[in-house]
C-alpha positions as CSV (number, residue, x, y, z in Angstrom):
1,X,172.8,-134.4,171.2
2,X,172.8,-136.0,174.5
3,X,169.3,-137.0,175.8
4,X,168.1,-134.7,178.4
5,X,164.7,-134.9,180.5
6,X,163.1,-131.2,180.1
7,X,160.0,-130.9,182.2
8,X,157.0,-128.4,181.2
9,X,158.1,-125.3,183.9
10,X,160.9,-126.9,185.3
11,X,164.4,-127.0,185.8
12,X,167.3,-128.9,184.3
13,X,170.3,-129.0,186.0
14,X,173.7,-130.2,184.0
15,X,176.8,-130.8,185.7
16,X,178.9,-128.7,183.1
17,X,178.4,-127.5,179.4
18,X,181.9,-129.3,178.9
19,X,179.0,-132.5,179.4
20,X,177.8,-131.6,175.9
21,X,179.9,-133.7,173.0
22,X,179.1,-131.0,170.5
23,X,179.6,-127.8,172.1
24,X,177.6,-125.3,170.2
25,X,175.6,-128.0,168.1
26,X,174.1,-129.2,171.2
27,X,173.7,-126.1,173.1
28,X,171.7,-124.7,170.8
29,X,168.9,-126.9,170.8
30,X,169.1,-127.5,174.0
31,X,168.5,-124.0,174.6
32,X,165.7,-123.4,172.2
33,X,164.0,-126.8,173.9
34,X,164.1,-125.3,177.1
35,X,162.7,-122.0,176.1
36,X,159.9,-123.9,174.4
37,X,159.1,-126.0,177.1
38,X,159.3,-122.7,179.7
39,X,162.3,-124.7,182.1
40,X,164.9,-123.0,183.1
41,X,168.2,-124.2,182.0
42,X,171.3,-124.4,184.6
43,X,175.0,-125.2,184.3
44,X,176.3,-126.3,187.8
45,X,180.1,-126.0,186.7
46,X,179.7,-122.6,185.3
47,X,177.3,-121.2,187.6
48,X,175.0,-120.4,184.8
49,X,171.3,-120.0,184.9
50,X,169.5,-119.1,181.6
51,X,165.8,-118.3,182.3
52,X,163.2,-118.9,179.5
53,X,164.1,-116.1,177.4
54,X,167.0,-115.3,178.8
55,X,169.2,-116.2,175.9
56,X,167.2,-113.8,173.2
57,X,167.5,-110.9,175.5
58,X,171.3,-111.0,176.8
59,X,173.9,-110.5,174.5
60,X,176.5,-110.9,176.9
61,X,175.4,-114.2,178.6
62,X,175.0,-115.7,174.7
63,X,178.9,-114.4,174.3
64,X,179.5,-115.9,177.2
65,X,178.0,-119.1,176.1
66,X,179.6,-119.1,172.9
67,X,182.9,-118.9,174.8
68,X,182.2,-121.9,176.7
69,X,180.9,-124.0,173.9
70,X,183.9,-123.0,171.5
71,X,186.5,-124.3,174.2
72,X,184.6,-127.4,174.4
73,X,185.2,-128.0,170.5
74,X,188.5,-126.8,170.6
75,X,189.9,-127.7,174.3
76,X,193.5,-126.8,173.7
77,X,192.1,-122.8,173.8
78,X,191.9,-123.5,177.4
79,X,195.5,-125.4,177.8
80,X,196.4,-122.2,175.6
81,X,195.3,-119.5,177.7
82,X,195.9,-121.0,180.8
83,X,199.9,-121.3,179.8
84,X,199.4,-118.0,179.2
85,X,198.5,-116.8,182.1
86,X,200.6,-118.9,184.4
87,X,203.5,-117.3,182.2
88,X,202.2,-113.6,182.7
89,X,201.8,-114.3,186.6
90,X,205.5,-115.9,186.9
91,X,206.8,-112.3,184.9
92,X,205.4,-110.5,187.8
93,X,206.9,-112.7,190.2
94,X,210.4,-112.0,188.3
95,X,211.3,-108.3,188.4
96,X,213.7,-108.8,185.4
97,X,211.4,-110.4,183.4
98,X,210.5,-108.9,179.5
């Protein structure tokens, strides 16, 4: 895990969870080290703020999370969906399209 400053009711401020070389390995414990240490966690990039606590009591905001640090193990997700969608906008741009 990347070294990280976490100051006693503070704030750490990362410039994007795709900074993290382990996704989910590192998010983790980051996580829990900020909870223990009462700082709040943010994620400039994603525009995600996890409060102290936070991440026990939302279920949708550790989903969303687990999204994030699964496409940074597995980056061609991204590349995947994003054809995807590029392909589902151009269908509606084509009438004829199936």
């Amino acid at each position: 895990m990347a070294e990280y400053t976490i100051e006693k009711d503070g704030t750490l401020t990362i410039g994007s969870i795709f900074e993290l070389r382990d996704g989910f390995f590192d998010l983790s414990p980051l996580i829990q080290n900020c909870k223990v240490q009462n700082c709040t966690l943010r994620f400039e990039n994603e525009g995600i703020t996890i409060k102290p606590g936070d991440y026990d009591a939302d279920l949708g905001l550790r989903a969303q999370l687990t999204t994030y640090s699964m496409i940074s193990a597995y980056p061609q997700a991204a590349i995947d969906y994003t054809r995807y969608c590029f392909g589902l906008a151009d269908k509606k741009k084509d009438p004829n399209a199936v």
